[in-house]
C-alpha positions as CSV (number, residue, x, y, z in Angstrom):
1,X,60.4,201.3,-168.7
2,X,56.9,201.0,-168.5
3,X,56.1,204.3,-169.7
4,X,58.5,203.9,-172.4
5,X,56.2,200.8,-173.4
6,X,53.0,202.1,-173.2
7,X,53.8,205.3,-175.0
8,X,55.1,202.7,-177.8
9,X,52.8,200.3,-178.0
10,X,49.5,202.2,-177.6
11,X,48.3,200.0,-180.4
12,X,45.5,201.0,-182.5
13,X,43.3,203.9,-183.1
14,X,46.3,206.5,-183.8
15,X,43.0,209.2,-183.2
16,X,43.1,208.5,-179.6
17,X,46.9,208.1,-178.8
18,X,47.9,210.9,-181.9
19,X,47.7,213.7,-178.8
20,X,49.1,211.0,-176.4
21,X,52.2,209.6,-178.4
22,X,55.4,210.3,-180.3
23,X,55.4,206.8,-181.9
24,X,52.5,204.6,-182.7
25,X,53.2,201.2,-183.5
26,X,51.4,198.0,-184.1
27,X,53.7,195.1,-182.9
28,X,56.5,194.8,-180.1
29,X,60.0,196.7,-180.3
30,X,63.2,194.4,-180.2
31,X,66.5,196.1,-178.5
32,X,70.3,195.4,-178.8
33,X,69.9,192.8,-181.7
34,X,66.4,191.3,-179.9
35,X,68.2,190.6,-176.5
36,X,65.1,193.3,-174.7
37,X,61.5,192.8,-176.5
38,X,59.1,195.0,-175.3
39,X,55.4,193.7,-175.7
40,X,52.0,195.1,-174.6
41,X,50.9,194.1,-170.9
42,X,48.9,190.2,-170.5
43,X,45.7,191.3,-169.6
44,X,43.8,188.8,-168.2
45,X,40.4,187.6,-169.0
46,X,37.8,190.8,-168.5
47,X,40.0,193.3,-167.8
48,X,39.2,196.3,-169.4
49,X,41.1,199.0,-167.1
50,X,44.2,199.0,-165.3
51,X,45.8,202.3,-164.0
52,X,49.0,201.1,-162.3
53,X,49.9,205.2,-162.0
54,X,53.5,204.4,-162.1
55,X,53.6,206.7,-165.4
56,X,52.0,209.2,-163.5
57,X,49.8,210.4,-166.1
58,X,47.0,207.7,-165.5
59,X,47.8,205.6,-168.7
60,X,45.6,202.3,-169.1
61,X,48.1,199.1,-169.5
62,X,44.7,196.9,-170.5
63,X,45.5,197.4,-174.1
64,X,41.9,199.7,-174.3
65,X,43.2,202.9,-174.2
66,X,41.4,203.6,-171.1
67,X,43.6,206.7,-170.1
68,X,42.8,209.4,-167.9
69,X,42.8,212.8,-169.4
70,X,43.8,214.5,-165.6
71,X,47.6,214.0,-163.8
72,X,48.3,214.0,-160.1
73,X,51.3,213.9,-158.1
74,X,53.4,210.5,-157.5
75,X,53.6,209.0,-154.2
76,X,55.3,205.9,-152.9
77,X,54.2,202.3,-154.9
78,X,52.8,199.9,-152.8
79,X,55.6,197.1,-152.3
80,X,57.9,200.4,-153.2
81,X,58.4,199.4,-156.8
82,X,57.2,202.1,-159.5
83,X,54.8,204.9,-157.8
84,X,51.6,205.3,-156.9
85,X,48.9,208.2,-157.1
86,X,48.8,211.1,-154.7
87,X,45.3,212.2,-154.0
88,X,44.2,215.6,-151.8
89,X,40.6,216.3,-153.3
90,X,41.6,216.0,-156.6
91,X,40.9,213.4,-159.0
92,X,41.9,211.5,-162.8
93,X,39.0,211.0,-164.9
94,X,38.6,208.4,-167.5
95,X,36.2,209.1,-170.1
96,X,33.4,206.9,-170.7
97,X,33.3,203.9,-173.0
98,X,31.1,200.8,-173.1
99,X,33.6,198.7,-171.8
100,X,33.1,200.3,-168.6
101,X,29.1,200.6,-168.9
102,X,28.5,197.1,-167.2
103,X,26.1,195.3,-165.3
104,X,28.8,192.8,-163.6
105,X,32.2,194.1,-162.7
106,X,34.9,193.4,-160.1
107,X,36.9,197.2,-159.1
108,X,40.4,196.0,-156.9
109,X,43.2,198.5,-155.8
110,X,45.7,199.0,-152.9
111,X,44.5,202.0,-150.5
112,X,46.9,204.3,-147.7
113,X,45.2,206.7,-146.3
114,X,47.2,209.4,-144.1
115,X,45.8,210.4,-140.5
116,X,44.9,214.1,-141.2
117,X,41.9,212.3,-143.3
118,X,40.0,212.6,-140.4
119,X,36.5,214.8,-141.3
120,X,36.5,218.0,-139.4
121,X,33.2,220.0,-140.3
122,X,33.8,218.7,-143.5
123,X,31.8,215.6,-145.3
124,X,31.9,212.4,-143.5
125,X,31.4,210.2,-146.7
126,X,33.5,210.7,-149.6
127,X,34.1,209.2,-152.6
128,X,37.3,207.5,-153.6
129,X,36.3,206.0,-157.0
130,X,32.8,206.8,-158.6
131,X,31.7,205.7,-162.1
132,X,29.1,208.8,-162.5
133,X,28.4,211.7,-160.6
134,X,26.4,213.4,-157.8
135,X,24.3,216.6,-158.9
136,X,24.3,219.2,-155.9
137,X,20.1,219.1,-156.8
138,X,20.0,215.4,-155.6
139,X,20.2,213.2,-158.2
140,X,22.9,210.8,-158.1
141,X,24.7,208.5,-160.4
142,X,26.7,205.8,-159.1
143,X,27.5,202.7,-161.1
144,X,29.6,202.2,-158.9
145,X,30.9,204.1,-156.6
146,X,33.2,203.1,-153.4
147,X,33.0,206.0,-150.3
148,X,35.3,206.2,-147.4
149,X,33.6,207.1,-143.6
150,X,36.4,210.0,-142.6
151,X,34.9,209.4,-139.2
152,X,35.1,205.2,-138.5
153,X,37.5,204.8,-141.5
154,X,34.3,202.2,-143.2
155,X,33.9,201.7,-146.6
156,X,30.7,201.8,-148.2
157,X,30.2,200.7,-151.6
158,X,26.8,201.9,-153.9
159,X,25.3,200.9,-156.9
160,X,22.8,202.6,-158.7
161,X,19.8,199.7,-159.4
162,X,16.9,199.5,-161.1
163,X,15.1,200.2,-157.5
164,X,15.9,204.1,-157.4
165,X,12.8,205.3,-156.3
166,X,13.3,203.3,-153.2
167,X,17.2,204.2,-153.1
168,X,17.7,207.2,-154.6
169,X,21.3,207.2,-153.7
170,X,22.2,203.6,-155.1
171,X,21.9,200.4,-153.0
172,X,24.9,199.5,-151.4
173,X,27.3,197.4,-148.6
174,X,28.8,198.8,-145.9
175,X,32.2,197.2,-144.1
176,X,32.5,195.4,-141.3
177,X,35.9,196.7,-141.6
178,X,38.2,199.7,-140.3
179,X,40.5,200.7,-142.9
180,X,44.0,201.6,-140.8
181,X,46.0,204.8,-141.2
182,X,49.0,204.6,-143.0
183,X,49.1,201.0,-144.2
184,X,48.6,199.8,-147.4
185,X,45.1,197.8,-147.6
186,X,43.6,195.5,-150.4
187,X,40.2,196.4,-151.7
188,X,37.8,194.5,-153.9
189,X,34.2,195.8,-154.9
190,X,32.5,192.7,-156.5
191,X,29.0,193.3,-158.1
192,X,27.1,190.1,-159.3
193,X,23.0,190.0,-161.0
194,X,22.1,190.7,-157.4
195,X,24.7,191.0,-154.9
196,X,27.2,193.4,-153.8
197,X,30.1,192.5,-152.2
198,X,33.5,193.6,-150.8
199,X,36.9,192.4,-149.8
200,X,39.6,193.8,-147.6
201,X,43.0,192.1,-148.0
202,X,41.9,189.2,-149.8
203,X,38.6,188.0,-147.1
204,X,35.2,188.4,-147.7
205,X,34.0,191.3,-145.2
206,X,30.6,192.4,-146.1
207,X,27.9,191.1,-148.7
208,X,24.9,193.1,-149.2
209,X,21.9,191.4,-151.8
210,X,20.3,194.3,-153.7
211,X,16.6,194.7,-154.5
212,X,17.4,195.6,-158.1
213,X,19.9,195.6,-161.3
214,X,22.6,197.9,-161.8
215,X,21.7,200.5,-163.2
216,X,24.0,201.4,-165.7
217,X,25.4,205.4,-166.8
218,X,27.4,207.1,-169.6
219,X,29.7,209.5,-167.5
220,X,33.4,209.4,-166.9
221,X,35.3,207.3,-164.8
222,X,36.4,209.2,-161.6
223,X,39.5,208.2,-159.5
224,X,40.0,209.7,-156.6
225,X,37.0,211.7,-155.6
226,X,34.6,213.3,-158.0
227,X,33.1,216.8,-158.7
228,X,30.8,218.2,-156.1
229,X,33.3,216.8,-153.6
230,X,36.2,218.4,-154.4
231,X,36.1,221.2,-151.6
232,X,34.7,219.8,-148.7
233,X,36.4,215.9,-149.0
234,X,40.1,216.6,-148.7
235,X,40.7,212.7,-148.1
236,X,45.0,212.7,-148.8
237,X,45.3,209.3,-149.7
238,X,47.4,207.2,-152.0
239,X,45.8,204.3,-154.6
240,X,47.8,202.0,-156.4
241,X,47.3,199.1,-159.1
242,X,43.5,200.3,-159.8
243,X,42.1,197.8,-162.2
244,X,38.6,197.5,-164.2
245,X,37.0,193.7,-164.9
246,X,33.8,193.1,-166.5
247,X,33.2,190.2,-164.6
248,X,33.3,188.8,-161.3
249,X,36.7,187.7,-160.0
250,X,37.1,184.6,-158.2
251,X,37.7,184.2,-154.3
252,X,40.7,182.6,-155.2
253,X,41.8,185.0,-158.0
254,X,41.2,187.9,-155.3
255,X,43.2,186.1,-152.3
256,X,46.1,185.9,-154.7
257,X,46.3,189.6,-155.9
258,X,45.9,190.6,-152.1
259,X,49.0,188.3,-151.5
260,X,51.2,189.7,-148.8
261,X,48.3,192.3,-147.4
262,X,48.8,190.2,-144.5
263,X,52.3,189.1,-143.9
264,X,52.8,185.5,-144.3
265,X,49.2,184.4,-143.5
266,X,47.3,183.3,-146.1
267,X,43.9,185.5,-146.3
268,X,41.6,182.1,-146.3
269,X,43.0,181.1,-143.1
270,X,40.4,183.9,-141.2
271,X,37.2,184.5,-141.8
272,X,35.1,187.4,-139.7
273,X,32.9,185.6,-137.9
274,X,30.7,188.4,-136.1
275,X,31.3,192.1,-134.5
276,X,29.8,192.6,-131.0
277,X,28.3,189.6,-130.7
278,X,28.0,187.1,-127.4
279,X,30.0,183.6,-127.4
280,X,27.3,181.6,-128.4
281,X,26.7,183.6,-131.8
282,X,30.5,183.7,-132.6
283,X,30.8,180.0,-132.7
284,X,27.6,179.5,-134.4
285,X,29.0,182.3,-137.3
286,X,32.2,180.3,-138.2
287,X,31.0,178.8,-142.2
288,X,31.6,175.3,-142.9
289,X,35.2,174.6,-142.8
290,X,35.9,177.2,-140.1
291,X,35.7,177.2,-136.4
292,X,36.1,180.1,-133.5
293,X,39.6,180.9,-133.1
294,X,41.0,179.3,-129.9
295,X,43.6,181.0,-128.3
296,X,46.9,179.7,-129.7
297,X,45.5,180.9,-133.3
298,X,44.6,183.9,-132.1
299,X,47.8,184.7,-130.9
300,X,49.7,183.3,-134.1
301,X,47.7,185.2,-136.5
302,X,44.0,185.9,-135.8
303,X,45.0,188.6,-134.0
304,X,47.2,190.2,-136.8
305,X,44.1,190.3,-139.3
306,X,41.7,191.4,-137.2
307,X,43.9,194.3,-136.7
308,X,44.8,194.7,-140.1
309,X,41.4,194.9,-141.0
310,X,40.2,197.2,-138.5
311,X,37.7,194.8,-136.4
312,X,39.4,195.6,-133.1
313,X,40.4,198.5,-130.5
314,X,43.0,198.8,-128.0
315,X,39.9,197.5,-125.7
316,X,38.3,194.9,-127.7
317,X,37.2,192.3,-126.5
318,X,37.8,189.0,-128.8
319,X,36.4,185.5,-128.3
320,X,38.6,182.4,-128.2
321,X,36.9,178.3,-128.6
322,X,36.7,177.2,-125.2
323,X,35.9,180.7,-123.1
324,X,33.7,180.9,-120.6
325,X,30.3,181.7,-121.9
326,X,28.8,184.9,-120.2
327,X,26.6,187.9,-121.4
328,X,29.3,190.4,-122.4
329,X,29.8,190.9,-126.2
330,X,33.3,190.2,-128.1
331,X,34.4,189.8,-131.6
332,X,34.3,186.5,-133.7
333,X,37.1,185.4,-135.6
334,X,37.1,182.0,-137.2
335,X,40.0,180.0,-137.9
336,X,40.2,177.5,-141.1
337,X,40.1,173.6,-140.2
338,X,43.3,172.7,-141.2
339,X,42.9,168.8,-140.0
């Protein structure tokens, strides 16, 4: 149905969609005497890209005509409604326009990753979504760009800034998180006048203030990986629900579109408090309105995120409020104060 819709309604400059569509129309399409209306997506406010691959072909459903000139193979949908995108080295590119040549922007999409994306004796980083690309000489352009660790399974997210001679390959954040095999995981990459930040399933996991401003570049959009890393970062992945804002999204307005990334618990409930740190500096990294985990929560949901999110091993050790106070190093996990 969807692709029915957008191959209708791909509204507007017939130039673009003459090579794309049968039909170009400028209104919705009423079926059966107007009991099914088909309209163009609601987009809302600042998005300028959303790639919900369930067509397959890497159609834009912003209304922009964003679409990606490359297909890849289907795979499972996250939630298992539609499909998602199949990656194995390849990528979709969007071609540039200037409604993706911005300072501030918000980048979200569902990740899977499959175990053989372990690095071998090939890269460690590569990229999974890169505005720009990397020249084999050593220049790079990344505006942004978010890179998966094939090695600890981090994210690291880089943006090219007006500071390049001191970072040459972008400034950027790197997570606190462990992205898990074969699990569906919500990602955010939030970029602000000064600040980069990203979110995994809905809570804040890593902020990183940068020295410059972005840095913005006039190449294609790349989903997936990116030339240059085609044959040494065979990541096989799967990314779903991709979208493109020119603004910063909300806490709140991410929490809600990483609904149901972890179960039934709300993602404000936990916050990451610190990773191998001793007790006192657990409790003392809880924000306002958050306190260390004591053992009860832990068991009836701190314990679920922080695996979720990658902060723990099979040996971790994790903090709970009242534990005895020694020199050994745990993980923090704060709880919301729900008195």
């Amino acid at each position: 149905m969807k692709t029915v819709l957008l191959a209708l309604l791909a509204t507007v400059g017939v130039s673009q969609s003459a090579g794309l569509c049968d039909l170009v129309l400028s209104g919705g399409v009423c079926l059966f005497g107007g009991e099914t209306v088909l309209v163009p997506e609601a987009a809302p406010p600042g998005l300028v890209g959303h790639w919900s691959f369930d067509d397959g072909s890497g159609l834009d459903g912003s209304g922009l005509q964003h679409h990606a000139n490359v297909t890849v193979a289907a795979g499972p949908a996250m939630g298992g409604q539609g499909a998602s995108a199949l990656f194995e080295g390849n990528y979709m590119e969007v071609p540039d326009a200037l409604d993706l040549d911005v300072r501030l922007f918000t980048l979200t999409t569902w990740l899977y990753f499959y175990r053989d994306a372990e690095a071998g004796d090939s890269f460690r980083w590569c990229p999974i979504l890169q505005k720009g690309r990397d020249d084999p000489s050593g220049s790079y352009s990344r505006a942004p760009a978010l890179f998966y660790d094939r090695r600890d399974r981090g994210l690291r997210a880089y943006v090219m800034t007006t500071s390049s001679a001191a970072y040459p390959q972008g400034e950027f954040v790197e997570s606190n998180a462990r992205i898990p095999y074969q699990r569906w995981t919500h990602v955010a990459l939030v970029r602000g006048d000064r600040r980069i930040r990203l979110y995994v399933n809905g809570i804040i996991d890593a902020m990183n203030t940068t020295e410059g401003f972005t840095f913005t570049n006039t190449d294609s959009f790349f989903i997936g990986s990116s030339p240059g890393y085609t044959e040494n970062c065979q990541v096989r992945h799967l990314q779903d629900e991709l979208r493109f804002y020119t603004r910063e999204l909300t806490e709140e307005e991410i929490e809600a579109e990483a609904s149901g990334a972890l179960g039934e618990l709300e993602p404000r409930y936990v916050r990451l408090g610190c990773i191998n740190c001793p007790y006192a500096d657990a409790v003392a990294a809880c924000p306002s309105g958050y306190h260390l985990c004591t053992s009860i929560e832990l068991h009836s949901g701190g314990y679920q995120v922080a695996r979720a999110n990658g902060w723990v091993n099979w040996n971790s050790r994790v903090w709970a409020h009242g534990n005895q106070a020694d020199s050994a190093l745990g993980l923090g996990v704060c709880c919301q104060d729900l008195r």
